[in-house]
N, C-alpha and C positions, 0 to 999 in steps of 0.2 A: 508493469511488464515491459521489458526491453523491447527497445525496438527491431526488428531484424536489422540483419547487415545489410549494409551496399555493398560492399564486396568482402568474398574471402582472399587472402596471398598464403599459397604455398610455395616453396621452391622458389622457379622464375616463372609460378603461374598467377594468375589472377582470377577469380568467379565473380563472373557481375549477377546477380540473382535476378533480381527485375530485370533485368534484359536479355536473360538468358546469352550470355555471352563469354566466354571460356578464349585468354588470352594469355602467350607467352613472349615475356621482353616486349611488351607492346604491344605483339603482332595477333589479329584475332586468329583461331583457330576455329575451323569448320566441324561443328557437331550437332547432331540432333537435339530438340528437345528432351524425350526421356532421358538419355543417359548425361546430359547436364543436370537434369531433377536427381540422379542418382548420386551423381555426385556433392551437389548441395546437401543430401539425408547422409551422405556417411560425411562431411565436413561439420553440419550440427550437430553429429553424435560424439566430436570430442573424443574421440581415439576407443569410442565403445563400440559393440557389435553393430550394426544394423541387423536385424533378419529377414531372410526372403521373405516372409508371408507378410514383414512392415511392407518392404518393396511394393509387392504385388497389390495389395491394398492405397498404395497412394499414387501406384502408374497405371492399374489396370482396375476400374471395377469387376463387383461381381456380375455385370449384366453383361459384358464384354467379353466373348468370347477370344483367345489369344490362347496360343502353345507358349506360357509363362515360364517355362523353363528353360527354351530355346533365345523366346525376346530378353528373357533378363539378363542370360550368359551374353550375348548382342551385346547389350549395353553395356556391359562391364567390359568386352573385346574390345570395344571401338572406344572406354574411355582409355584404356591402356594403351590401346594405340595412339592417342593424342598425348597422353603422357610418358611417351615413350617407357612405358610399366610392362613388366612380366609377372607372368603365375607363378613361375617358375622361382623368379628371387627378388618378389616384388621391393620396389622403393617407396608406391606410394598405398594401393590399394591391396590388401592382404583377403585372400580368401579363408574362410573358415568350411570346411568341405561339410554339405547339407543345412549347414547353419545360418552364412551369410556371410556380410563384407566385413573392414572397417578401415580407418584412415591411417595409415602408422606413419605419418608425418604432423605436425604441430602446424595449425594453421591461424593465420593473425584474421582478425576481424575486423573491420573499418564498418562506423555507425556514419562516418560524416557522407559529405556528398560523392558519387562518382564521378571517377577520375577519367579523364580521356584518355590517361597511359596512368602505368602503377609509380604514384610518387618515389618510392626507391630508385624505380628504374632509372626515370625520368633524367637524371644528372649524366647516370651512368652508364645507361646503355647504348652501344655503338647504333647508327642507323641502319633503317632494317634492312640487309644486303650487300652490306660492304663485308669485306672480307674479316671484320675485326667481329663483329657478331658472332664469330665463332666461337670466341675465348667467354663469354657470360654464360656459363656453366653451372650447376650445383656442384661447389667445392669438394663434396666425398663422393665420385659414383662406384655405385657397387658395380662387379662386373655381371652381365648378363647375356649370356649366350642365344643373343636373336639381335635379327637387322636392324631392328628397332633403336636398340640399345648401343651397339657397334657406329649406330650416326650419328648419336648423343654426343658418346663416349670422344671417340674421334674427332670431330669439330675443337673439341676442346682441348686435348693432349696431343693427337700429334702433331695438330699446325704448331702446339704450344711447345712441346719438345723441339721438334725442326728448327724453330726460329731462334730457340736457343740455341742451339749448335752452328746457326748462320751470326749470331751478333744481333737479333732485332727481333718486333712483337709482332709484325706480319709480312705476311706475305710480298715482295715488290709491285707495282702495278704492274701489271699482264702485257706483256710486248703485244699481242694480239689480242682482237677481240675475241671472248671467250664465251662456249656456248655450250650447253647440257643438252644431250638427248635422253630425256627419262625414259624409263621403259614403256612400252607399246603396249597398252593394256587389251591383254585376252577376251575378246567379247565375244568367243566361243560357249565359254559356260564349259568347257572342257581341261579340265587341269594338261591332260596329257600333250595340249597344245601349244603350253609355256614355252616349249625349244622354242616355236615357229616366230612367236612374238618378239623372246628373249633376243633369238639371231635376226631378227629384222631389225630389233634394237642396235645390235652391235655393225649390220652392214649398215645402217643408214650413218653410224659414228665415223667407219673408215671411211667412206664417200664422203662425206662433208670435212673431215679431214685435210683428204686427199685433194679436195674441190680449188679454193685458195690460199693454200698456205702460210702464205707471206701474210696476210692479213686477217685471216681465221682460224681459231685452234678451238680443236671439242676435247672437253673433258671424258676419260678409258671407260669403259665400262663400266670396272670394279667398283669403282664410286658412284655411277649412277644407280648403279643395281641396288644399292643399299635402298632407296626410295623406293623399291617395288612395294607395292601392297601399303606404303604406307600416304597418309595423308598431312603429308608436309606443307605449310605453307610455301607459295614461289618465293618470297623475300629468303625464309630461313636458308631455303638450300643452294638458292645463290648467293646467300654468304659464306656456307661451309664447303662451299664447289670454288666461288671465288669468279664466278660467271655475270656475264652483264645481260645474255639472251638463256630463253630456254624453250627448245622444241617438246612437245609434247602429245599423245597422237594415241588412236583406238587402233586394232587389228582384227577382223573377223572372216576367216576363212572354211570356204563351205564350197562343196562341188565343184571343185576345180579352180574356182574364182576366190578371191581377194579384196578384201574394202578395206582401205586404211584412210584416215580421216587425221590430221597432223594441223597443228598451229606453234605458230613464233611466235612466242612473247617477251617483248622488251619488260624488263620485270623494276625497272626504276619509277614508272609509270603504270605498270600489268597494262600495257597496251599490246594490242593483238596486229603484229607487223603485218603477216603472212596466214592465210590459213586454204583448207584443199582440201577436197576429199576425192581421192580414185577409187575406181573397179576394173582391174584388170583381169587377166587370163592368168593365174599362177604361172605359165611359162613366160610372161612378161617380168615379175617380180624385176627382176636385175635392171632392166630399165627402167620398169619405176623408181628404184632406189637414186639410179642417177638421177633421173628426172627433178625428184624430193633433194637431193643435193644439192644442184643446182638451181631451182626457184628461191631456197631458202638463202644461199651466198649471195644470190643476187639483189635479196631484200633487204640482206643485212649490207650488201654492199650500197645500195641506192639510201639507208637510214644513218648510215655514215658522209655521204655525201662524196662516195667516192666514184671517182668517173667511170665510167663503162661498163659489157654485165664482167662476171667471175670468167675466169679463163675455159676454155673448151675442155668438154670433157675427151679423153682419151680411150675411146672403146678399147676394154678388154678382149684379148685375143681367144681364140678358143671358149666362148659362154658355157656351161654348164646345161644339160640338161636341169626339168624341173624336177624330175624324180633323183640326179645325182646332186642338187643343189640341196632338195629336202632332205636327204642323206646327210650332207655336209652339214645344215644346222643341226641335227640330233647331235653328227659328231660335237661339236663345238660346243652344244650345250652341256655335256659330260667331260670336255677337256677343261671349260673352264671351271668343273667341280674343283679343282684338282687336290684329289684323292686317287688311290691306287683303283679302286673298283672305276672310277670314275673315266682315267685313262682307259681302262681293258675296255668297254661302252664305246667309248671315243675312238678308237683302236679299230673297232668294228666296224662301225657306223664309214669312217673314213674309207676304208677299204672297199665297202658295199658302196659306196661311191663312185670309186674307182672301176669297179668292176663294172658300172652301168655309164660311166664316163671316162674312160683311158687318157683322156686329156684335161681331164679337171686340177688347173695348178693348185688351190685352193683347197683340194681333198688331202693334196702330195703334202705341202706344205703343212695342214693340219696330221697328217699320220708322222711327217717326222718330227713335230714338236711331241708330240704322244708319246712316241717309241722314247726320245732322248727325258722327258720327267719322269716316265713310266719309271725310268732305269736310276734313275739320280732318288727320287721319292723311298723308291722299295728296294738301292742300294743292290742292283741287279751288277753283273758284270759285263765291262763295259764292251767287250767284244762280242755281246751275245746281242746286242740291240744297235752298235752305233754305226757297223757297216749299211746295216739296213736304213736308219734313219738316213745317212748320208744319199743313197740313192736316189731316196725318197725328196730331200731337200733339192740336189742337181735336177730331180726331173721336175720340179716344181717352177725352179729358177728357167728351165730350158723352155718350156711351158709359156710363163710368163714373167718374164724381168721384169714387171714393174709391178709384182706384188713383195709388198715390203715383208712379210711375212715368208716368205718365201728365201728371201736373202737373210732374215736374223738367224730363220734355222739353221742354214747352211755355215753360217759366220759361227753361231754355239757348238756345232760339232768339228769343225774345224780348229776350234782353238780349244776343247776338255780334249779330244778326240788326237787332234793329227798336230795339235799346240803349234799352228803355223800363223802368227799371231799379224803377219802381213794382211796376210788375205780376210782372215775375222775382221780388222778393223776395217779393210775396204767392203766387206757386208755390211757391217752394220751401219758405218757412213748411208752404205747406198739406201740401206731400210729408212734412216732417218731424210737423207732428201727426198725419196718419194711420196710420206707421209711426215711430216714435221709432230703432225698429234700422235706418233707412236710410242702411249707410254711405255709399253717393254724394249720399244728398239731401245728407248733413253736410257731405261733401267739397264738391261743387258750391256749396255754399250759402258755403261758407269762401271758396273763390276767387269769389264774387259779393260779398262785405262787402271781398275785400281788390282788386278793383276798383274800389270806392267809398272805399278808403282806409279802411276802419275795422279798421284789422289789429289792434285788442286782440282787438274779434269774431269777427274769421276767423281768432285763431290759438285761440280758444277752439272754435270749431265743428269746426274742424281735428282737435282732440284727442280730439273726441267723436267725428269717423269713425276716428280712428286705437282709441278702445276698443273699437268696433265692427270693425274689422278691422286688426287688430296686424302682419298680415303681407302688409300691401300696401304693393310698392313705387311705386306713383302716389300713393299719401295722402302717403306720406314724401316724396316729389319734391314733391309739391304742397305742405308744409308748409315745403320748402326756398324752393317762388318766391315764399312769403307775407312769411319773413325777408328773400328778396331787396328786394320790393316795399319793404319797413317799414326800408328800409335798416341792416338787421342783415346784412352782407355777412360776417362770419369764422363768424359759425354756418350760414348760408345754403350756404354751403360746406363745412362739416364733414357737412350734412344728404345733401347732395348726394352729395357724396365717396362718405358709406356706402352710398348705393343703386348707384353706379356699382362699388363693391368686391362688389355682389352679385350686378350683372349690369350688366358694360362695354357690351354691347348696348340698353341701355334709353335711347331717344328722350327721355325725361323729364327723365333723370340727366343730360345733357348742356348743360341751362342752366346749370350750373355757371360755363359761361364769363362767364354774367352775372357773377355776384359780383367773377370772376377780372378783368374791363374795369373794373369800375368801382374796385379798388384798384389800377389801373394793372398787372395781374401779366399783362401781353400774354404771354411767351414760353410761360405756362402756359395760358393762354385756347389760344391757334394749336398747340400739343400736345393738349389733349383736342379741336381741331378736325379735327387731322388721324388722329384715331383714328374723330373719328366718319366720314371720309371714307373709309376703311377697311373701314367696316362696312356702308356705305350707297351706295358710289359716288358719290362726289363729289355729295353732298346740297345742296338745294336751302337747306337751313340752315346748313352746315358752308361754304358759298362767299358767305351773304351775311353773316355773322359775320366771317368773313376780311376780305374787305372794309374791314368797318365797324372793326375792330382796325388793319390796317393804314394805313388812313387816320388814324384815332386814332393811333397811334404814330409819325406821320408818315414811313413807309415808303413812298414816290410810286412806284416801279416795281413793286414787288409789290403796290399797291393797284390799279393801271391792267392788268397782270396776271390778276388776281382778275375785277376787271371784265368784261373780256373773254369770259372763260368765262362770265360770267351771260348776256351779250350773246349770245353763239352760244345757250346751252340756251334761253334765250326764243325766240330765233327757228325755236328748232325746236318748241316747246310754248310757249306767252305764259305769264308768270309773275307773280304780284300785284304794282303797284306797288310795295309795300312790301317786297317783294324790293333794289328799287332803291335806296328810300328809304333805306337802312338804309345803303346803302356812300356816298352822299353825304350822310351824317349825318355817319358817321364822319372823312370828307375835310371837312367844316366847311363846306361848299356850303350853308349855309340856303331860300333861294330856292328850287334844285332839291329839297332837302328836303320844302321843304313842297307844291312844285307836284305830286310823288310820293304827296304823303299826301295829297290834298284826290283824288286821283285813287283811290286804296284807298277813300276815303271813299263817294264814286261808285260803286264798286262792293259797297259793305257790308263791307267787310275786318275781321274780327273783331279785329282789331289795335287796331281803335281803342277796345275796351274797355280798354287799357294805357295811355291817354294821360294820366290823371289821375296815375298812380304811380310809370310808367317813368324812373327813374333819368336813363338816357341823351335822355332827352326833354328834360331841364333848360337844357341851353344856348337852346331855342326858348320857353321858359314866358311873354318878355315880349314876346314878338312878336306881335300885333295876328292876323295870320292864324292862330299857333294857338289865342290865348283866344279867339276865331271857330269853330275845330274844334273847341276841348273844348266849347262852348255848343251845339254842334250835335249832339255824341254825350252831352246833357244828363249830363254830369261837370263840370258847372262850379257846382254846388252845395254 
């Protein structure tokens, strides 16, 4: 009879059996006994069923009283979460629904001794935390629509796409030292609590931020979020962050009061720099966050050996009550859904803000980011949302100048809006000196230089929100329209590609068809259109794209076809000229072209901040009425 294994490898994992030890790339992974026994019984079954009642028989006797159906589904949850696996489209573990599990991956079996790391790895694998552990990846991943999957996925393709479109395999070392705040985990036992935690998450990032600039940068949000609820090793995710420290911290709020509990860990070592626990008055919150800003710079400032504490903090003027602050995180927590239902939430919540704080820059600021995606998202018109947003941003700015958020909004509507492309760029400068870790100020400020055409700048700004948030797939999309713009169409494409392999669903990912019109690859343009039609109900993007291709491709029935359908959906809802514009562009109609565009113009159509760059613009460059348009949406400098 054979001997059992010392260990099984699947993927980049490894199962020590007698040691009950479950490791990826090296790094051990944190799991209970059962569901490493569970996974041991579906790895000796050889890609055959297991069945629940084998399960139940070799984890749980009969004298053992347990709710077996609850523990086993447990265990199967938490190993999926360490194998970054879904139910949904599993890669490793397949459920059989009433019947059981089983392994749909091929697993190797080692009889020799165990290894202190998996020999394959051992040559190969970068050390665990450097920014290059990202790229050891399973060569095919399917896509799978959860956060689980999306930090797999990402670690591996977009640093890996990026760095191709820079010339090199990683990331540059960090001008600054770099720091993760993971999410504040909810020890309310209250899901409905999540805002409270989530926005403690994100004020405690802009305050450390804001704290020392010049020598400390925190990774956005959008990338830390991805670790909510999961159980990441610290090495792994300060490789795919690309961070040297990581704050991490509890939140439990009850009766008015507050306990949050917060440590710094140097993760080259897992030494614990920094650690605190408060209990304040929920109206204190706002200083405590300072507070936590400022112990934490100052330990990462004395662990570097740099003289003195972090510079003083600068009280903000006008505080927030705690009942309009609590407003604000709801709002925040449904802006950053962003989705349309998610803005109109957002929408609300900021305003019930306002209305219990008339001085809250902070709420001003969040209702005119709202107002101005609300309208960009759900393709509103632009004079029905951007006068308002705009007020809403000056009183934000008048409020408090030194909220960076407050000047990006102002600088975005100033330049879709009023295209006064002076004043936009001294916004978003000022966003960026006052917070340097602002990844949207970067982002937005990127696509404002590659509007004006200066794409060496914005693919440089570009890179500075992408250090700042490594796992957003907006930076990467938007790093894709800058190639588009700068007519680099085969990388523009390769960018693209990878954000839509990470989620076929994303609105962003879908300009691809740009690149794909302008080298002529129509069959492949009208295939990612008809996916996006799919996903979206015949989109008011996916019919004017059509269009514009098949007029280009000189397809006259399916272009007249296409039409058609715009013609009906406007008459049911009126739709931007440049809905129009766009399919007699492609038919080669100039006239109707431009009589379309001087009509978007009229109504402020944020389109026309494209005129200067737009590729498919070129056949009208010498024509008299549009060097007359681009002089009027001052791009003709």
């Amino acid at each position: 009879m054979p001997s059992p294994p010392k260990a099984y490898r699947f993927g980049p994992f490894e199962l020590r059996p007698h040691t009950r030890e479950l490791y990826k790339l090296g790094i051990k992974l944190k799991l209970r006994p059962q569901p490493l026994e569970v996974l041991r019984a579906l790895l000796d079954a050889n890609g055959e069923m297991v069945p629940r009642e084998q399960l139940r028989e070799m984890l749980w006797n009969s004298e053992t009283f347990v709710d077996f159906d609850q523990s086993l589904n447990t265990c199967i949850k938490e190993l999926r979460a360490a194998l970054n696996d879904s139910a949904a489209e599993p890669r490793y573990i397949e459920t059989l629904p009433k019947l059981g599990y089983r392994m749909i991956v091929p697993a190797e079996r080692d009889s020799g001794p165990e290894l202190s790391q998996p020999e394959a790895l051992r040559e190969s694998a970068p050390a665990p935390g450097s920014p290059a552990a990202a790229f050891v990846q399973p060569p095919r991943l399917r896509l799978v629509l959860t956060a689980a999957a999306v930090v797999l996925a990402l670690a591996a393709t977009i640093y890996f796409a990026w760095s191709e479109s820079h010339g090199r395999l990683a990331v540059s070392a960090p001008r600054r030292v770099m720091v993760a705040v993971l999410p504040f985990e909810n020890l309310t036992g209250n899901q409905d609590q999540d805002y409270f935690s989530d926005g403690l998450t994100e004020e405690v990032i802009t305050q450390i931020g804001e704290t020392d600039p010049e020598r400390l940068g925190v990774i956005a949000r959008t990338s830390v979020m991805h670790y909510k609820n999961l159980a990441e090793p610290l090495p792994q995710i300060a490789g795919e962050l690309g961070v040297q420290y990581v704050l991490e911290g509890t939140v439990r709020r009850e009766a008015g009061r507050v306990r949050i509990s917060a440590q710094l860990i140097q993760v080259k070592d897992q030494t614990q720099l920094w650690s605190h626990e408060y209990e304040r008055d929920v109206n204190d919150l706002l200083v405590l966050q300072d507070e936590m800003g400022h112990e934490m710079a100052d330990e990462l400032r004395r662990s570097l050996r740099e003289p003195g504490p972090a510079p003083a903090a600068q009280p903000r003027p006008n505080p927030p009550t705690s009942e309009a602050y609590d407003l604000y995180l709801k709002g925040l927590y449904f802006l950053n859904q962003r989705t349309i239902p998610g803005f109109h939430q957002a929408l609300d919540y900021f305003q019930l803000a306002i209305a219990k704080d008339p001085k809250y820059a902070g709420a001003y600021a969040g209702l005119a980011d709202s107002l101005v995606l609300d309208g960009e998202y759900g393709g509103g018109v632009e004079a029905q949302y951007m006068p308002k947003a705009r007020e809403a941003a000056l009183r934000a700015v008048r409020l408090d100048d030194s909220l960076p958020e407050a000047h990006t909004a102002l600088a975005l509507i100033v330049q879709n809006y009023d295209w006064d492309w002076d004043t936009a760029d001294k916004e978003f400068r000022r966003a960026i000196e006052l917070n340097p870790s602002y990844a949207t100020g970067h982002q937005w400020y990127a696509e404002h230089l590659m509007w004006e055409g200066r794409f060496n700048e914005a693919l440089e700004e570009s890179e500075r929100a992408r250090e700042l948030d490594p796992l957003s797939l907006i930076i990467a999309a938007d790093n894709g329209a800058i190639l588009y713009y700068s007519r680099q169409y085969d990388k523009s494409i390769v960018k693209l590609k990878t954000v839509l392999e990470l989620d076929p669903s994303y609105p962003r990912g879908h300009i691809v068809v740009y690149p794909y019109e302008e080298e002529g690859r129509y069959a492949e343009a009208i295939a990612e259109l008809k996916s996006v039609a799919q996903i979206t109900n015949e989109s008011t993007f996916a019919l004017m794209r059509e269009a514009y291709i098949y007029g280009r491709s000189g397809k006259e029935a399916e272009w007249r076809e296409v039409l058609k359908k715009m013609q009906k959906m406007n008459a049911a809802a009126p739709m931007s000229p440049m809905v129009f514009a766009w399919a007699y562009l492609g038919h080669g109609d100039k006239d109707k072209t431009l009589e379309l565009m001087y009509e978007a113009y009229e109504q402020h159509s944020n389109v026309m901040t494209s005129l200067k760059v737009e590729p498919a613009f070129d056949p009208l460059r010498n024509d008299p009425r549009f060097i007359e348009l681009l002089h009027r949406v001052r791009l003709d400098r």
